[in-house]
C-alpha positions in Angstrom: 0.0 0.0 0.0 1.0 3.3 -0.9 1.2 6.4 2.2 -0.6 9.4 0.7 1.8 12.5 0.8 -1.1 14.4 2.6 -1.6 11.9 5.2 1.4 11.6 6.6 3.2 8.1 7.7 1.0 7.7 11.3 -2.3 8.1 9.5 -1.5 5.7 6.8 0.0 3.3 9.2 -3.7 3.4 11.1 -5.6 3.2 7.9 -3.8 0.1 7.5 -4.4 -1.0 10.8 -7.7 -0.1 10.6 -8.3 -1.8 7.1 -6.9 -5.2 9.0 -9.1 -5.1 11.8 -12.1 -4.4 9.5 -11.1 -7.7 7.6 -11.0 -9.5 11.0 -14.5 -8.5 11.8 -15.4 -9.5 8.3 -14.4 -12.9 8.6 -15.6 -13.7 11.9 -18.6 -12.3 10.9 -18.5 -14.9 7.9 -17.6 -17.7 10.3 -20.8 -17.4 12.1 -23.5 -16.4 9.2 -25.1 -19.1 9.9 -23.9 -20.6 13.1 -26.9 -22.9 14.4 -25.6 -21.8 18.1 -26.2 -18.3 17.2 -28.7 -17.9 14.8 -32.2 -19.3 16.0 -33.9 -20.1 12.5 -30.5 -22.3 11.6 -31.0 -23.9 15.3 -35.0 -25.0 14.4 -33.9 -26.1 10.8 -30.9 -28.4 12.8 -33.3 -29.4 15.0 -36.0 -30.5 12.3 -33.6 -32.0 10.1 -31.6 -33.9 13.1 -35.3 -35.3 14.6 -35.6 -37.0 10.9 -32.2 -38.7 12.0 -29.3 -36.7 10.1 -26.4 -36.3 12.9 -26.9 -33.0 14.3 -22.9 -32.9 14.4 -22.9 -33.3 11.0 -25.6 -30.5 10.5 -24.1 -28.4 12.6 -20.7 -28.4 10.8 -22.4 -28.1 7.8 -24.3 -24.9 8.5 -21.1 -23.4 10.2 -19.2 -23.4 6.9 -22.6 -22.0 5.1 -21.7 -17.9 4.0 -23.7 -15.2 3.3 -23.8 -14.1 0.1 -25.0 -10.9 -0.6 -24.8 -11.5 -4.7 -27.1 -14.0 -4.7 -30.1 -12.0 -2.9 -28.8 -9.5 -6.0 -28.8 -12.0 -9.1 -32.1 -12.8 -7.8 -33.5 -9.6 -8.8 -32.2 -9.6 -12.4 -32.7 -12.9 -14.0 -32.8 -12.4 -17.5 -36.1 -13.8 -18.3 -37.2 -10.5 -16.2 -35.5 -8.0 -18.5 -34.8 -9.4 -21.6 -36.8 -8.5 -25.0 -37.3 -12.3 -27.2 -35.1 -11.3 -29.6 -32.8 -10.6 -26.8 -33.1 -13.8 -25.0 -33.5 -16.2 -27.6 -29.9 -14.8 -28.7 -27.8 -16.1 -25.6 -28.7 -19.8 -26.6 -29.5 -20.3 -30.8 -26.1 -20.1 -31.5 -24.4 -22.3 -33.5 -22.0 -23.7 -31.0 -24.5 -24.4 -28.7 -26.2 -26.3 -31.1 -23.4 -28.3 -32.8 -22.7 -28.9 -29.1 -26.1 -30.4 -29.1 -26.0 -32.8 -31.8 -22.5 -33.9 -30.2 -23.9 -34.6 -26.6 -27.3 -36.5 -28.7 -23.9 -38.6 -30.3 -21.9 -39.3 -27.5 -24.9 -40.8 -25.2 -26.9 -42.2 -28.1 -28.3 -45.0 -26.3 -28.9 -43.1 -23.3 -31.0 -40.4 -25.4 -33.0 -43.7 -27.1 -33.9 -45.6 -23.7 -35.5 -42.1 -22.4 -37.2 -41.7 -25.8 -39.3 -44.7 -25.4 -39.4 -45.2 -21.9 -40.6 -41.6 -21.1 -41.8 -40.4 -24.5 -39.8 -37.2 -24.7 -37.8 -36.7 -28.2 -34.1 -36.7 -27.8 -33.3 -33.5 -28.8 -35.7 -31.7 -26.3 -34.0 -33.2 -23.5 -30.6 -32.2 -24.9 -31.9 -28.6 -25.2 -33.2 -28.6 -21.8 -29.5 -29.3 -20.5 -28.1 -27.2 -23.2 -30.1 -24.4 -22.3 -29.3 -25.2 -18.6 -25.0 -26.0 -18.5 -24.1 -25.7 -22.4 -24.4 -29.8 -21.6 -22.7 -30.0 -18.1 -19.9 -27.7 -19.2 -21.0 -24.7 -17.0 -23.1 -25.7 -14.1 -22.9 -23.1 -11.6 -19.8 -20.5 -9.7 -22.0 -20.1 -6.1 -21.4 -23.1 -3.4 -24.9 -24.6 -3.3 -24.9 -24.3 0.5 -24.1 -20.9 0.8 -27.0 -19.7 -1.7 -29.6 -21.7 -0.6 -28.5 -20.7 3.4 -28.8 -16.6 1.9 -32.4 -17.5 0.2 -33.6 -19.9 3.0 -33.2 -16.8 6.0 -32.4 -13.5 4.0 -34.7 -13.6 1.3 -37.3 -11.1 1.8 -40.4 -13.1 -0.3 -39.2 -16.5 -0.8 -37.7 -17.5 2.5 -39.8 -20.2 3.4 -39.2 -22.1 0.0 -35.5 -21.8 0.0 -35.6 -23.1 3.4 -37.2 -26.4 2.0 -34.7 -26.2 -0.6 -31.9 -26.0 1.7 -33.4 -29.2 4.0 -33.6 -30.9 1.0 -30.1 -30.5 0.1 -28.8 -31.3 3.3 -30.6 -34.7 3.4 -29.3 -35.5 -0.7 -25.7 -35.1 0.6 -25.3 -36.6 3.8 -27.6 -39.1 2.0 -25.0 -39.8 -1.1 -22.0 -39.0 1.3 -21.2 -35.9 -0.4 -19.3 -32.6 1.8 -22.1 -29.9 1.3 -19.6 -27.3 1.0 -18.3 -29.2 -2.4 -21.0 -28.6 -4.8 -21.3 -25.1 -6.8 -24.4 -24.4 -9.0 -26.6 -21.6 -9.9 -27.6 -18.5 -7.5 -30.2 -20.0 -6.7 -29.1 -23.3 -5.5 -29.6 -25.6 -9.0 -27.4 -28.2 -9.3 -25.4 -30.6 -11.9 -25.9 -31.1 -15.7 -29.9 -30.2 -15.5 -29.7 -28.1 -12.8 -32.5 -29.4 -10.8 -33.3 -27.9 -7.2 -32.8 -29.9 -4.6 -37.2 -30.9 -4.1 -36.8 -31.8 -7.8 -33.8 -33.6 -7.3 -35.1 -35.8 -4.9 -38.6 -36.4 -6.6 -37.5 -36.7 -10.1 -33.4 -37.6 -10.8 -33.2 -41.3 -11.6 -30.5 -43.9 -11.6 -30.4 -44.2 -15.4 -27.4 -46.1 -15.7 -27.9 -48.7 -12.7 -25.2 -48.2 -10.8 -27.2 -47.6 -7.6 -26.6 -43.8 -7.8 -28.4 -40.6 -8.7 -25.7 -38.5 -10.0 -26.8 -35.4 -11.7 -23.7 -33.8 -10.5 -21.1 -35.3 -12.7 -22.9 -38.4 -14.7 -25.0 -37.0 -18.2 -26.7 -40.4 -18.1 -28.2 -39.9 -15.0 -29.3 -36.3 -16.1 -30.6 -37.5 -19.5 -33.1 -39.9 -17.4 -34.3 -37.3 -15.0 -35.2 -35.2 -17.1 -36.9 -37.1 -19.5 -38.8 -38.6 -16.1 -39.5 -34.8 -15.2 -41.2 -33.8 -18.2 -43.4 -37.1 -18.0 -44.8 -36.9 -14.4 -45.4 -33.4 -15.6 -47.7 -34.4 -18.0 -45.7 -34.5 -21.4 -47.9 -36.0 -24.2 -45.4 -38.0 -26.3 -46.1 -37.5 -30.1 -47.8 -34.0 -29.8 -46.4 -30.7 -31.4 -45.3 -27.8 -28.6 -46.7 -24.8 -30.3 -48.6 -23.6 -33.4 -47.6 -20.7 -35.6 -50.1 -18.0 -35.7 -50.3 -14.4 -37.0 -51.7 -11.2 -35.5 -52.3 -7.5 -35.2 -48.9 -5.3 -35.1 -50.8 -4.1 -31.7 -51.6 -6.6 -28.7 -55.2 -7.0 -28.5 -56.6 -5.9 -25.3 -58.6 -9.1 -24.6 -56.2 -11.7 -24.5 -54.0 -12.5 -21.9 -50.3 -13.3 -23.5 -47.4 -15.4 -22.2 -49.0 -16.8 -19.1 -47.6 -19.7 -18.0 -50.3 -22.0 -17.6 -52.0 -24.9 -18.8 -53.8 -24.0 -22.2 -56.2 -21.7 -21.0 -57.3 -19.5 -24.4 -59.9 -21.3 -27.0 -58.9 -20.6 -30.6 -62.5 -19.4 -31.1 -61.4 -16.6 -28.5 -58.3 -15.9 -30.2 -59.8 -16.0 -34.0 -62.4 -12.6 -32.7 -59.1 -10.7 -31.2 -57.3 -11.0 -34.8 -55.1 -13.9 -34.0 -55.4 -16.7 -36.8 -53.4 -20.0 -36.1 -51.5 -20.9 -39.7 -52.4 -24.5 -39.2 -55.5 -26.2 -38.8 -56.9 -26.4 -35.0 -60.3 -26.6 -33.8 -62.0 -23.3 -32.5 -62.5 -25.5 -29.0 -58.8 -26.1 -28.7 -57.9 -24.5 -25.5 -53.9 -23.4 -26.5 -51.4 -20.6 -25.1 -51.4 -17.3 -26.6 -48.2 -15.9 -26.9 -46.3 -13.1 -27.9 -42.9 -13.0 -28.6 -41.5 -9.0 -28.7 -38.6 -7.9 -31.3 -36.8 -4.3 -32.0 -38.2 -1.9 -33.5 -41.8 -3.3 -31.5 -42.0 -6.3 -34.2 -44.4 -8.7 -32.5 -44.5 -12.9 -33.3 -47.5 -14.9 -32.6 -47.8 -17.9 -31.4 -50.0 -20.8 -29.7 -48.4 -22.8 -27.2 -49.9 -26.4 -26.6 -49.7 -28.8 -23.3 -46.0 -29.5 -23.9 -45.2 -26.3 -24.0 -47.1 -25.8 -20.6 -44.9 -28.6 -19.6 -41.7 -27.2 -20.4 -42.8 -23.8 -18.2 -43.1 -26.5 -15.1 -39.1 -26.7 -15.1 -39.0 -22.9 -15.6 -42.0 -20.7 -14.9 -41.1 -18.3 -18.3 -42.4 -18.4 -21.9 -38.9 -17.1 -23.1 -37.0 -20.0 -21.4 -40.0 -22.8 -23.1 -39.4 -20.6 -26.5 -36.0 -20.8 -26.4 -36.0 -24.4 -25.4 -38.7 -25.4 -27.8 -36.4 -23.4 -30.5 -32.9 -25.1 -29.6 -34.6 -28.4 -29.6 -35.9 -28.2 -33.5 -32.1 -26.3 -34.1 -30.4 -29.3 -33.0 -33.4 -31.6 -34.9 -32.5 -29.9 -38.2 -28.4 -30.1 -38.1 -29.0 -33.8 -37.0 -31.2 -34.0 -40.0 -28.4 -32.1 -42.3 -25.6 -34.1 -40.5 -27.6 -37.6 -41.8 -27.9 -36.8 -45.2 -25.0 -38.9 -47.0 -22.3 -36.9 -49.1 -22.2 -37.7 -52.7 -19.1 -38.6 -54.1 -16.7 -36.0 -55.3 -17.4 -35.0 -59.1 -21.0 -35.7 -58.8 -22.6 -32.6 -58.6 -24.0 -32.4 -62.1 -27.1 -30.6 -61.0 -27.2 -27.4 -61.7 -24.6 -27.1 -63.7 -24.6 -26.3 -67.7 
C-alpha cells in the first residue's frame, strides 16, 4: 500500500491497521453467518432435520461453513427472463456452437437419449436442449457453493424465505444421503445443481439412476441427467407424439382481450383468439384450449404464437415463456443439423445438377 503524501506516515500506518481489523471483523462475521448456536432459524432447521435422524454434528458443521452471500439476494432480482426482449433472449442460446454442441452430446450418449425416448416419450433432442439451455451440456453448471446460496435464500430472502428453506433441508438430506461434503458442490444462484440443474425438491422427486449403478448422480454423470429429465417432463404431464406450439399471425398491436405469455396450462380457446385477430397458420379446432403468446422484437415487431400442453410442460421446469421458446427453438435447431448431418455426401465430381 501506498502512504498518501497528505496523510502523513501515522495516518497511513492506522488506515492500515484499521483496514486489518475491518477484515478481521469481516471474517468472523462470515464464520458465524449461519452458526446454528447463534442464529435461531438455523437452530430449528438443525433441530428438524436432526429429529428426521441426520447427525446433528454433522448439521451443525455443515451450516457453520454456510456464507452469506449478498450477490445472490442480488442475481435474484435480475434474471434475465425478467428484462430481456425475445429477440434478446433467444440470442444467448441459438447459437451455433451451442447447437453443434447439441448434436455432439445427442452422439456421444446415443443410447442413453433412445432408452428415455421410449421409456418416457420425450424426443431426444428436447431433452438435450433442456440441459443445453441449462449447462451448455454440463460444461457450465454453476460459480456459487450450493450451501451458501440456498442458506442466503432460505433466511435472508425477503419473499421467498420459506421455499429456500425447503430447498436447503432438501439438500442437506441429498448429501449426507449420497455421502457428499455440502460445502463441495457449486451451482446456480439460486441453488440448482449438476448437468440439468434441478433444485434440490426436484432432485429428490424426479433424478433417476439411469445407468444402474445404484446412484443418482446429476452432479457429474449426463446419463443420470438425461433420465431425470426425461422422467421430469413425464410426471409433468408431457404427451409423447404432440407438437409444442402452433404458428399463428396477428395484429402489429396486442389486443386488449387476450392475456399473452401466461404460463399456464392451455387456457385460451382458438375461437377466442380468431375474434381478437389472431389466426393459427395450421389447422386447430375453434375448442382447442392453447397458449397465446407473444414474442417481442426491435423496432416493437411482435411474433404470434399458440403454445400447446407441452409447451405448458416445459414452463413446469421454468415458470417463463422465453426459457420454453427458447428451449422449444434449440430443440428443433439441434433436430435440423442432425437431419443435415444424416444426409450422405455424394461422391466427389458428382454434382451435375445445376450445372450447364
Amino acid at each position: 500500500m501506498t502512504v498518501s503524501r497528505f496523510q502523513g506516515p501515522r495516518k497511513g500506518l492506522a488506515v492500515i491497521a484499521c483496514a486489518g481489523l475491518s477484515l478481521q471483523v469481516l471474517g468472523a462475521q462470515a464464520a458465524v453467518d449461519f452458526d446454528p448456536a447463534r442464529h435461531a432459524a438455523v437452530g430449528a432447521l438443525v433441530e428438524e432435520l436432526a429429529e428426521r435422524g441426520i447427525e446433528r454434528d454433522w448439521l451443525e458443521a455443515a451450516m457453520r461453513d454456510a456464507a452469506f452471500q449478498q450477490g445472490v439476494l442480488d442475481a435474484m432480482e435480475g434474471a434475465a427472463e425478467r428484462r430481456l426482449r425475445w429477440d434478446e433472449y433467444r440470442e444467448i442460446f441459438l447459437q451455433p456452437e451451442r447447437i453443434a454442441r447439441g448434436v455432439a452430446f445427442i452422439e456421444a450418449h446415443r443410447d442413453a437419449f433412445e432408452r428415455a425416448e421410449a421409456q418416457y416419450g420425450v424426443p431426444a433432442e428436447v431433452i438435450a436442449a433442456i440441459i443445453g439451455v441449462e449447462t451448455s451440456y454440463g460444461r457450465f453448471t454453476g460459480r456459487h457453493r450450493v450451501l451458501d446460496s440456498l442458506s442466503t435464500l432460505a433466511f435472508h430472502h425477503p419473499v421467498r424465505g420459506a421455499f429456500f428453506r425447503g430447498e436447503l433441508a432438501a439438500f442437506l438430506e441429498i448429501t449426507r444421503e449420497q455421502g457428499v461434503d455440502p460445502g463441495s458442490l457449486d451451482g446456480s444462484y439460486a441453488g440448482a445443481m449438476g448437468y440439468p440443474q434441478f433444485i434440490p425438491t426436484s432432485y429428490r422427486a424426479y433424478a433417476v439412476d439411469f445407468d444402474g449403478d445404484g446412484i443418482r448422480d446429476l452432479w457429474t454423470n449426463p446419463v443420470d441427467a438425461i433420465g431425470s429429465v426425461g422422467n421430469y417432463f413425464a410426471e409433468h404431464g408431457w404427451q409423447g407424439g404432440e407438437p409444442i406450439y402452433a404458428e399463428a399471425e396477428g395484429p402489429e398491436v396486442l389486443p386488449d382481450e387476450v392475456e399473452f405469455n401466461l404460463t399456464r396450462p392451455p387456457y385460451a380457446e382458438v375461437e377466442t383468439l380468431r375474434r381478437a385477430g389472431i389466426q393459427p397458420r395450421g389447422e386447430l379446432d375453434d375448442g382447442q384450449p392453447v397458449v397465446p403468446l407473444a414474442l417481442d422484437h426491435a423496432d416493437d415487431v411482435l411474433r404470434y404464437r399458440l403454445g400447446h400442453e407441452n409447451f405448458y410442460v416445459i414452463t413446469r421446469y421454468n415458470h417463463s415463456h422465453l426459457y420454453a421458446m427458447a428451449v422449444t427453438e434449440l430443440a428443433e435447431a439441434i433436430r435440423d443439423a442432425q437431419a443435415l448431418e444424416a444426409v450422405p455426401l455424394r461422391p466427389r465430381g458428382d454434382d451435375t445438377e445445376g450445372r450447364s
